[in-house]
DRENDOLO-338452 format. One line per field, with one value per residue (C-alpha): residue in one letter; x, y, z. Coordinates in steps of 0.5 Angstrom, whole numbers, plus 500, padded with zeros to 3 digits. Example, Ala and Ser with C-alpha at 12.3 -4.5 7.8 and 13.67 -1.06 7.14 Angstrom:
<tises>
residu	[a, s]
X	[525, 527]
Y	[491, 498]
Z	[516, 514]
</tises>
This chain:
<tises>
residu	[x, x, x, x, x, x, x, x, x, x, x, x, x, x, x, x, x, x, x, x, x, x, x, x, x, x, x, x, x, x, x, x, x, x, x, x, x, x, x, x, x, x, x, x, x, x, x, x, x, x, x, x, x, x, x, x, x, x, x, x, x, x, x, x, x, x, x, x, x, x, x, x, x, x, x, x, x, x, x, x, x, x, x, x, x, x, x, x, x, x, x, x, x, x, x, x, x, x, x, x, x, x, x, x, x, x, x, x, x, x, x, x, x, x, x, x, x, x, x, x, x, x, x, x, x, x, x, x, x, x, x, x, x, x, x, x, x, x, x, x, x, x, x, x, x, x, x, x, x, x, x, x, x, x, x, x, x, x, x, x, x, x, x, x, x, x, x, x, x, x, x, x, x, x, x, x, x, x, x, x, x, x, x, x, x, x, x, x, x, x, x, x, x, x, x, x, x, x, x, x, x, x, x, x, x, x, x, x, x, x, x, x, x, x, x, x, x, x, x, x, x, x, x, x, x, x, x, x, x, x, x, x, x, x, x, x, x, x, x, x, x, x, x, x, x, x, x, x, x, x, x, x, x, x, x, x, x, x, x, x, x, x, x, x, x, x, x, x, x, x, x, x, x, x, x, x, x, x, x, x, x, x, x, x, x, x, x, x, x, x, x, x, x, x, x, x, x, x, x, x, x, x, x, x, x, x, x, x, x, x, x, x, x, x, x, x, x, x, x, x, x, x, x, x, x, x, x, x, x, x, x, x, x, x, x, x, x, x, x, x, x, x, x, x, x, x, x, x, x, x, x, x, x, x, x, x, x, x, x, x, x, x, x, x, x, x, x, x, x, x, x, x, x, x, x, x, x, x, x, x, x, x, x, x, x, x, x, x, x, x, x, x, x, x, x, x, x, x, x, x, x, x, x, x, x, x, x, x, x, x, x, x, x, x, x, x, x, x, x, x, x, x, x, x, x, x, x, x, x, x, x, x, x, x, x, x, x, x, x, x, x, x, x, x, x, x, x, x, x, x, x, x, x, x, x, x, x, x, x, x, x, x, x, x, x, x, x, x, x, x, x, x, x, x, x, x, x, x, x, x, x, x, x, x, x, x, x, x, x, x, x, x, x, x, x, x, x, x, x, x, x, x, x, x, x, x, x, x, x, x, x, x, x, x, x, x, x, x, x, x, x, x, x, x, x, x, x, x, x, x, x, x, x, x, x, x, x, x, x, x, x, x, x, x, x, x, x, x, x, x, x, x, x, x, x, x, x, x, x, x, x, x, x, x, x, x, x, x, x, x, x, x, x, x, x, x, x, x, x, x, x, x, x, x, x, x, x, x, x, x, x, x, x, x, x, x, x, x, x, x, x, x, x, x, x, x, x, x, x, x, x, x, x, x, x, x, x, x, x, x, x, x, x, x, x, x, x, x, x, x, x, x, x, x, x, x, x, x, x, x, x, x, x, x, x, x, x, x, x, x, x, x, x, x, x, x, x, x, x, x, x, x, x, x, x, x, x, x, x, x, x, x, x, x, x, x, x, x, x, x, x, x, x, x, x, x, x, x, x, x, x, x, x]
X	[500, 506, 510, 506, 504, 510, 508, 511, 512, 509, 511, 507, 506, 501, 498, 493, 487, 488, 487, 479, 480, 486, 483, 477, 482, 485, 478, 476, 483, 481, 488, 493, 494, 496, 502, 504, 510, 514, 515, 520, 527, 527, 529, 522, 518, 518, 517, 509, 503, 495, 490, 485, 479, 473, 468, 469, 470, 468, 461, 460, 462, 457, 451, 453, 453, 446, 444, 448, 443, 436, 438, 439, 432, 429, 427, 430, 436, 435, 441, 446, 448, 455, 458, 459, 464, 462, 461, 461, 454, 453, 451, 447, 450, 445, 439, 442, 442, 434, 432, 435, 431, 425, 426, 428, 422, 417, 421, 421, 413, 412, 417, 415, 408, 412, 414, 408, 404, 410, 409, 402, 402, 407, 402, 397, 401, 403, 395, 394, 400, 396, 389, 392, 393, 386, 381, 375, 375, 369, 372, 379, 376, 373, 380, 384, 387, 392, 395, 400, 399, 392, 386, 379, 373, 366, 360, 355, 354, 349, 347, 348, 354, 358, 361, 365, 368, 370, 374, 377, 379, 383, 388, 390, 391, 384, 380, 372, 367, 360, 353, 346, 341, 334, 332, 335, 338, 345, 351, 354, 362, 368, 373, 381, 387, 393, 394, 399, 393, 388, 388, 386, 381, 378, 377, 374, 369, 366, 365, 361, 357, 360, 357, 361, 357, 357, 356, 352, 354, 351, 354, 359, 366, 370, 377, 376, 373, 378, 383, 379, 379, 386, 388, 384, 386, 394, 393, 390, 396, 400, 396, 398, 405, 405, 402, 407, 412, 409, 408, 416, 417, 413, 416, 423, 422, 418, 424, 429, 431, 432, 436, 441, 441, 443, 448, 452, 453, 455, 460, 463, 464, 466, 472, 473, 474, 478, 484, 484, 486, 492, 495, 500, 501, 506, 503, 501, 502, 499, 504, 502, 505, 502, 503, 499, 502, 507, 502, 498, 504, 502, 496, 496, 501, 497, 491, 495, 498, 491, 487, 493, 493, 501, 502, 504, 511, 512, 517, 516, 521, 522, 520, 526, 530, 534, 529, 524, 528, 524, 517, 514, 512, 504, 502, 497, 495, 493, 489, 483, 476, 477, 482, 478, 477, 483, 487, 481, 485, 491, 489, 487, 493, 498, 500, 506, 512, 512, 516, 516, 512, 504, 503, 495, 495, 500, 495, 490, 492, 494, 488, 484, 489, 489, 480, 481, 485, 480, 474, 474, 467, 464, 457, 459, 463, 457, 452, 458, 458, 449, 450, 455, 452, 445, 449, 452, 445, 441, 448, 447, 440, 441, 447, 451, 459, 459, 466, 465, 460, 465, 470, 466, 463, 470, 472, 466, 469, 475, 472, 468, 475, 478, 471, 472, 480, 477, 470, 466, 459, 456, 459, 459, 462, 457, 463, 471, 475, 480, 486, 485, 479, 480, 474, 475, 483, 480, 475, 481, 481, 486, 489, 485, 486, 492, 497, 501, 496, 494, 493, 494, 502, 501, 496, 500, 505, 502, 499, 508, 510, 505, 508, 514, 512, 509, 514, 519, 516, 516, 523, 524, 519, 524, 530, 527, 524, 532, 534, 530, 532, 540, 540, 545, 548, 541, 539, 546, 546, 539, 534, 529, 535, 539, 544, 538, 533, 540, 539, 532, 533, 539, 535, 528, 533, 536, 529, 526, 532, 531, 525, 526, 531, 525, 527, 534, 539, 542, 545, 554, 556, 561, 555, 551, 558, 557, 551, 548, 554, 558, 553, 551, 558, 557, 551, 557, 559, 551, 553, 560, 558, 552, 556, 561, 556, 553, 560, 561, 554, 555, 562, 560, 554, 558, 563, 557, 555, 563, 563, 558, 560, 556, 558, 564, 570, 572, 568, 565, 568, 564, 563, 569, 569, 570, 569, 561, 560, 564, 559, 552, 555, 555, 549, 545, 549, 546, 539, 539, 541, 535, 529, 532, 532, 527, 522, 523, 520, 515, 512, 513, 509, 504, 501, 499, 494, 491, 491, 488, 482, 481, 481, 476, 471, 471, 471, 465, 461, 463, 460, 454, 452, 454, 449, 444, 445, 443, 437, 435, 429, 429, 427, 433, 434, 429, 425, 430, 437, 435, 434, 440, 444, 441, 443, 449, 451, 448, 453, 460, 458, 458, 462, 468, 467, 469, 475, 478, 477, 480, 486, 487, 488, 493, 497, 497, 499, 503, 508, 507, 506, 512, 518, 517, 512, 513, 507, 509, 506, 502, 495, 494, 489, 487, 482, 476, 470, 470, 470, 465, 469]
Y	[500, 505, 503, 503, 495, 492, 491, 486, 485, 480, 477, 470, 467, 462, 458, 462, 456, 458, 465, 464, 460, 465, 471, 468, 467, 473, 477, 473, 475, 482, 484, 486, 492, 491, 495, 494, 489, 495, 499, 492, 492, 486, 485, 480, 486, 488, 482, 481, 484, 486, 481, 483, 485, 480, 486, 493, 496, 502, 499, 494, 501, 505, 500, 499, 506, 507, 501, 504, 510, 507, 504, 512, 514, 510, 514, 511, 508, 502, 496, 495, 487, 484, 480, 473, 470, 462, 464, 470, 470, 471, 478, 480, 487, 489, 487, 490, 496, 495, 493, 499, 504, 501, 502, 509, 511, 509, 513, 519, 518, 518, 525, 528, 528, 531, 536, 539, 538, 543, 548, 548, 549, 555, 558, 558, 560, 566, 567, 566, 572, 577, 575, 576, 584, 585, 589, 587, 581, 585, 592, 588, 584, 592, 594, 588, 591, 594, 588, 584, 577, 576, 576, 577, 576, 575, 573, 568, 562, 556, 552, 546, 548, 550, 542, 543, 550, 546, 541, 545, 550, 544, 544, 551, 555, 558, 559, 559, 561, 559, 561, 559, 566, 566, 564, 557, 558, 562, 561, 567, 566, 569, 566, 568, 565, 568, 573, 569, 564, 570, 568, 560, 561, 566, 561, 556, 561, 563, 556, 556, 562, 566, 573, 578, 581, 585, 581, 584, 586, 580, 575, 570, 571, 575, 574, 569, 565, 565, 563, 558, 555, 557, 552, 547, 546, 546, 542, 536, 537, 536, 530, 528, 529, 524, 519, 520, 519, 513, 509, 511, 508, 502, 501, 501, 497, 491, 491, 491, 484, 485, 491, 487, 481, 486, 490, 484, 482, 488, 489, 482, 481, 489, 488, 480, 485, 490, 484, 481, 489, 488, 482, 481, 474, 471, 465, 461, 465, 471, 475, 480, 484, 487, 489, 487, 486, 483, 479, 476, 474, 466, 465, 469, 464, 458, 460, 461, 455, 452, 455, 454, 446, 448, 450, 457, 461, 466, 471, 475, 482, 486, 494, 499, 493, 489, 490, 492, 498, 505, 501, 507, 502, 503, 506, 502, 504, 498, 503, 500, 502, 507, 511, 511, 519, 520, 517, 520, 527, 524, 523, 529, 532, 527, 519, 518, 516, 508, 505, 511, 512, 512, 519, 516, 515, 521, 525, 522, 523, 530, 533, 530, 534, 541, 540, 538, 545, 549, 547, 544, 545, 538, 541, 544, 538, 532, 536, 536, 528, 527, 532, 526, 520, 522, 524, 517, 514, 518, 517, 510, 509, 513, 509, 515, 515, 517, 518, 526, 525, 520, 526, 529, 524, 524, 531, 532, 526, 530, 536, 533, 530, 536, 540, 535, 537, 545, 544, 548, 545, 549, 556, 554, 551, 545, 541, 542, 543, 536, 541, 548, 553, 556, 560, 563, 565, 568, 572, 575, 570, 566, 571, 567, 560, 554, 551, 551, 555, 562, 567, 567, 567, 559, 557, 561, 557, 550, 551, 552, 546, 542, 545, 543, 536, 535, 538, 534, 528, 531, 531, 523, 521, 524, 520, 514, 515, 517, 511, 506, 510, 510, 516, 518, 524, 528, 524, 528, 534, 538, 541, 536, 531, 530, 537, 541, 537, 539, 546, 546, 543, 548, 554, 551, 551, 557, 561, 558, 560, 567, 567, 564, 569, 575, 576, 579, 574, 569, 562, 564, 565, 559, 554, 557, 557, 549, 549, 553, 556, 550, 546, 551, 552, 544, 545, 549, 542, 539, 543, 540, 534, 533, 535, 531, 524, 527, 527, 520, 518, 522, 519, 511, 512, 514, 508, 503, 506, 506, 499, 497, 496, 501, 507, 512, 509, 517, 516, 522, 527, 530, 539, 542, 546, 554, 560, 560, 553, 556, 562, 557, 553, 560, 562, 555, 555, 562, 560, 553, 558, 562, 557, 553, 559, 562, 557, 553, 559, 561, 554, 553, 560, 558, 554, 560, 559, 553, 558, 563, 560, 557, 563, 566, 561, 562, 570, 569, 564, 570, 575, 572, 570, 578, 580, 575, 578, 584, 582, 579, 582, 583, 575, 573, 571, 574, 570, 575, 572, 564, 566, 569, 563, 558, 562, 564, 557, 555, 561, 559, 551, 552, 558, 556, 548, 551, 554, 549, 544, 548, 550, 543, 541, 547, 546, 538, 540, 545, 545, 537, 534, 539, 535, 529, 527, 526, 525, 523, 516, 512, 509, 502, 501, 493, 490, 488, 486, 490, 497, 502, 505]
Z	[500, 502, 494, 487, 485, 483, 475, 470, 463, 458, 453, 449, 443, 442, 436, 431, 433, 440, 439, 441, 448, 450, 449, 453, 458, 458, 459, 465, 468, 467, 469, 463, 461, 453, 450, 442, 441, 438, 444, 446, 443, 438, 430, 429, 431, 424, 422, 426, 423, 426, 425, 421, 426, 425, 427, 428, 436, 433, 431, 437, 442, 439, 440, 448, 448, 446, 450, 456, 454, 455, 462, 464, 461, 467, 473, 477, 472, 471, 474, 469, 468, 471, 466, 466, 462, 462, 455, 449, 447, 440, 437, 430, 430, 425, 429, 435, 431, 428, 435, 439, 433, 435, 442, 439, 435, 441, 446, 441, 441, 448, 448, 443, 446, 453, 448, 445, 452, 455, 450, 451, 458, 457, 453, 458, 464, 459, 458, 466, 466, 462, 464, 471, 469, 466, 471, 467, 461, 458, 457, 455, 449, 447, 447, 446, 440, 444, 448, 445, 446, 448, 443, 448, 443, 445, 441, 440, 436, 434, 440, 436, 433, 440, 441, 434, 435, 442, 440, 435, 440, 444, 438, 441, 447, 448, 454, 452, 457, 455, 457, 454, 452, 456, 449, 448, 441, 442, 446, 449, 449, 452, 448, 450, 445, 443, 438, 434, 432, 430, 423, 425, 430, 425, 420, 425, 428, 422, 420, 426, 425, 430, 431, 435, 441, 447, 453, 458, 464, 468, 463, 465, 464, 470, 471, 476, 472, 468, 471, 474, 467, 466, 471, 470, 463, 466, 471, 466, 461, 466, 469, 462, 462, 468, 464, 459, 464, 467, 460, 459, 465, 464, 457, 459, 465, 460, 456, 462, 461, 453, 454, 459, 455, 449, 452, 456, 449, 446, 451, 452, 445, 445, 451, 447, 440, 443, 447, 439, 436, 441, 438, 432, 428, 424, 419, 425, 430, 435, 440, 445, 450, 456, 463, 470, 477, 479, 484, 479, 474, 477, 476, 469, 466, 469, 465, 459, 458, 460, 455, 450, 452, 454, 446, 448, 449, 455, 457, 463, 463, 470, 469, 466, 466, 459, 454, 457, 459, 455, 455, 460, 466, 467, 476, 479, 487, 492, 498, 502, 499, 506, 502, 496, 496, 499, 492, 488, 490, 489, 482, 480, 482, 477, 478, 482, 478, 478, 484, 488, 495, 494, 498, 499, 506, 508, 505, 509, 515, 513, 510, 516, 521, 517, 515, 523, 525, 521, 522, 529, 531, 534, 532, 525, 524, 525, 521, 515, 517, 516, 510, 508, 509, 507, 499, 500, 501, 495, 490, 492, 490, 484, 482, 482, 485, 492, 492, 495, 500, 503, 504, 506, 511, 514, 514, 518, 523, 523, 525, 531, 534, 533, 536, 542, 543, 543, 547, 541, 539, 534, 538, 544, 551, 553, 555, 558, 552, 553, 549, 549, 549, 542, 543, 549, 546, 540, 545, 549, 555, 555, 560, 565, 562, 564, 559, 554, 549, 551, 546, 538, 537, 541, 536, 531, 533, 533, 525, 525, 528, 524, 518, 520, 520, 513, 510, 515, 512, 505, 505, 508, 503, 497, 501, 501, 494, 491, 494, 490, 484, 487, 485, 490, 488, 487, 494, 497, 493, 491, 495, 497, 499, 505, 504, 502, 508, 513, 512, 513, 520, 522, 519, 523, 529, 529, 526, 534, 538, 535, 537, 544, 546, 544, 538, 540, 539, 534, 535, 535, 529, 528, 529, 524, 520, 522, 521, 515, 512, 510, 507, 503, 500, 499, 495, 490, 487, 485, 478, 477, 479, 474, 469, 469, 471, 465, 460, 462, 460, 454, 453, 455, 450, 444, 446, 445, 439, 436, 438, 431, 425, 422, 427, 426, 430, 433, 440, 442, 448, 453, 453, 456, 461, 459, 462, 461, 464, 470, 470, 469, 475, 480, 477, 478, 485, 486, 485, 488, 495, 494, 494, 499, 504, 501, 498, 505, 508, 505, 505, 513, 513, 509, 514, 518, 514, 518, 524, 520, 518, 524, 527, 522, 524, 531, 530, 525, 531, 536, 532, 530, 537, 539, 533, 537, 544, 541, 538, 545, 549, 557, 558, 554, 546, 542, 535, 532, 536, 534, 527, 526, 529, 526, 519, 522, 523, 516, 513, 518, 516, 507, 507, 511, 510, 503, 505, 510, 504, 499, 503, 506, 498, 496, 502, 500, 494, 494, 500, 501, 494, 492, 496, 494, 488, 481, 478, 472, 472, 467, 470, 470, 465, 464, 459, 465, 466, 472, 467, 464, 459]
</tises>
């Protein structure tokens, strides 16, 4: 867990008939990160061709993914399969693709009803909005020329004819408002539409024997009732989309089993393609190449030869090594499912350079402690761990990733550890601070406390010597990263290594014994000779000594290429030494002085920034509860004094449980990250059943 995963190179060679039972097997192993033969130096390299595709990858991806897309249409999606590998299901590509269209078609139908149902009900919330401005229906439709949008008309038409003019007017968003005359034969009508359909409804209500009157007074058609009429019609379209929703859910969920079947096929045969695109043959035979972890080097071999029934060649190579050499080494990282968020911030950062130290636990451990430092409210912290498990719950119905919600989870944990240690619960002492009161110093109390904290400058200092550590802990995992790659004159000579981790150590000193003789006096002068001014001038030799390491290895290379025939016999000489390489190496010296010196001590200070944003959220809390008190009445807290303390905590708990995240992640980044990681690994990416990609 602390090392990436030892990694080994594969080199096979089985029988063109065996093709088949291999490929099965090496997809049920999942494990083998395939590269190309021609990354490994040997002459038959150029002598291997790709076998020609059975079927396009392309093609088979791009159906799985339409398949894959009708699973998230489902509310909630729908479950996809996993993958069996007992045997690969054959599959019709053309009828895969004429069945995915008529699902298609039939989704598209139910969605294109959706779509015309919203518009309507856009058109009548628009009419509701301009009726809503009408003081009088009547006097509006007299003067309805002068309205943009609404078109209000009324008039009379035919008993026997009303019913057709209604079911005409459904196709359009309308209100129609009837009312039979004393005589029986008419029908007095307030009808509202949208101007834009002017000319259409004209044409149906001469076809109905409309006659445009003035209603009377005592006529039906008051605002309200149209309204009511209005909202009516909303709520039924909306009823209608609901149906529409439930005859998708109920169309996928019938064609739920079919969809699985499908899609287990496509992407069975689609990884099975897609290890076959990676092989080379010759006139007989396949080869291929590919990483996995060492680990797995076993069990790989065993299902090779039993697959291929021992008619197989295998060759394993160590990473860097022989002809394995400049094949870049893919990274794979071994941490707990508990670490899991954890390695996720180390991802997004960059791999670690293969063979090197996996800073996921470390960075662990360090981000919790700085989240802690900042946000140490036990109250705070337990409402930011139910916000996190309540994500994991929903993310886990909705089958979604829960990876930040699990973070969060355990910044919340950390902030309730450290919230004890301060006796803060949600701004307040309920119970004795177990380490120091963090409230009471901010508040100017600590005059009156016991301990070693008092005031600010001892909390200042602890953020200090916290810093101190991780960057002390930094430089040691550099140490030991330098001394896997036996890279010995870097590991003695640059600033990450033991001179630059010497200087850090006697500055740190000296910088403390400044400050414990009240910023009066340094440490004797020949001591800080001994102990920062010597090294500093060892530091003079990096540059000379890389350049000579660099000539011998120029000059052993030209040595081994004058060694082949068709090489010239002069062997190449290193650069010599002038005047300019002598002024590169005082330059190089110069600058390499001030970002130790200057570096180390801008990153030590810039973990003041854990104090000061822990003091921010004390402050904050202060103030609100200041702010409370001051809204209280002569019986105590007011209304008034709990709502500002409930929005107060809601503020303090988003506002700085934001920054205390941020902030942990830069210093991890930035000044942890920066003394030991080289991000320039490659991720381990296997062929597997296991991935969605």
């Amino acid at each position: 867990m602390i090392f990436t995963a030892p990694m080994k190179l594969l080199i096979a060679v089985v029988l063109d008939k065996d093709t088949e039972s291999v490929t099965k097997e090496l997809l049920r192993q999942s494990v083998l990160d395939f590269i190309s033969l021609k990354e490994i130096s040997r002459g038959w390299k150029t002598q291997v061709s790709s076998p020609a595709p059975l079927a396009t990858v392309a093609r088979t991806l791009e159906l799985r993914k339409r398949a894959e897309g009708f699973f998230n249409l489902a509310q909630p999606p729908l479950k996809l399969p996993n993958l069996e590998i007992a045997e690969i299901p054959p599959v019709d590509l053309m009828e895969s693709e004429k069945y995915l269209d008529s699902l298609a078609a039939e989704i598209n139908g139910i969605r294109e009803r959706q779509r015309v149902l919203q518009e309507e009900i856009i058109k009548l919330e628009e009419i509701r909005r301009q009726v809503d401005a009408f003081e009088d229906l009547k006097s509006g439709a007299a003067a309805r020329s002068t309205y943009s949008f609404l078109s209000i008309q009324t008039g009379t038409v035919p008993v026997s004819r009303f019913s057709d003019l209604e079911k005409s007017l459904e196709a359009f968003p309308s209100v129609v408002i009837p009312s039979q005359d004393k005589e029986g034969l008419k029908v007095a009508v307030l009808l509202i539409t949208m101007k834009r359909d002017d000319s259409r409804i004209n044409t149906l209500l001469s076809q109905a024997g409309w006659e445009d009157v003035s209603l009377p007074v005592e006529s039906p058609g008051n605002k309200g009732e149209a309204l009511r009429e209005i909202t009516g019609k909303i709520e039924k379209l909306r009823k209608q989309q609901q149906e529409c929703n439930q005859e998708l859910a109920e169309l996928l969920k019938g064609r739920e089993t079919r969809l699985q079947n499908l899609w287990s096929g496509l992407r069975i045969n689609e990884l099975f393609l897609k290890i076959q695109s990676h092989f080379s043959r010759t006139e007989r035979t396949i080869l291929f190449s590919g990483w996995l972890p060492a680990e797995k080097q076993a069990e790989v071999e065993e299902g090779i030869k039993r697959a291929s029934e021992n008619r197989c060649y295998i060759e394993w190579m160590a990473p860097k090594k022989g002809e394995a050499a400049e094949v870049p080494v893919p990274v794979a990282m071994r941490n707990p499912k508990v670490l899991e968020p954890f390695e996720k911030l180390v991802r997004n950062y960059a791999l670690p350079e293969y063979g090197s130290i996996d800073p996921t636990p470390f960075v662990a451990a360090a981000y919790l402690v700085m989240f802690g430092l900042m946000f140490g409210d036990a109250g705070h912290g337990l409402v930011l761990a139910l916000v996190g498990l309540a994500g994991q719950y929903l993310a886990k119905k909705r089958r979604k990733s829960n990876t930040l919600f699990r973070l969060i989870t355990y910044c919340g944990s950390a902030a309730i550890v450290t919230g004890i240690l301060f006796g803060s619960y949600f701004g307040t002492a309920l119970f004795p601070p177990l380490w120091f009161n963090y409230h009471g110093i901010i508040a100017g109390h600590g005059a009156e406390m016991t301990g070693l904290v008092r005031d600010i400058y001892d909390i200042l200092g602890i953020t200090i010597r916290f810093g101190i550590t991780i960057i002390g802990l930094g430089l040691l995992l550099n140490w030991v990263n330098l001394i896997k790659k036996r890279d010995w004159l870097t590991l003695l000579l640059d600033k990450g290594g033991l001179l630059g981790g010497w200087i850090y150590g006697a500055g740190t000193w000296a910088a403390f014994y400044f400050v414990g003789h009240n910023y009066k006096e340094l440490p004797p002068g020949n001591l800080l000779f001994w102990l920062l001014g010597l090294p500093t001038l060892v530091l003079a030799l990096k540059g000379p000594l890389e350049f000579l390491r660099h000539n011998r290895v120029h000059i052993s290379a030209g040595e081994d290429a004058s060694s082949s025939p068709s090489q010239a016999v002069s062997k190449p000489s290193g650069k010599r030494i002038n005047g300019f390489t002598i002024i590169d190496f005082f330059m190089e010296w110069i600058v390499e002085v001030l970002e130790i010196y200057s570096g180390y001590l801008a990153n030590t200070l810039s973990f003041m920034r854990v104090a000061g944003l822990g003091i921010a959220h004390v402050s904050l809390m202060i103030a609100f509860f200041q702010i409370a008190e001051m809204m209280a009445g002569p019986k105590g807290y007011s209304l008034w004094s709990y709502i500002i303390l409930i929005l107060g905590n809601i503020l303090v708990i988003g506002l700085e449980g934001l920054s205390a995240g941020i902030q942990s992640l830069r210093l991890n980044y930035y000044e942890f990250f920066s003394k030991y990681f080289n991000g320039t690994g490659r991720a381990y990416r296997p062929i597997t059943l296991r991935s969605r990609d």
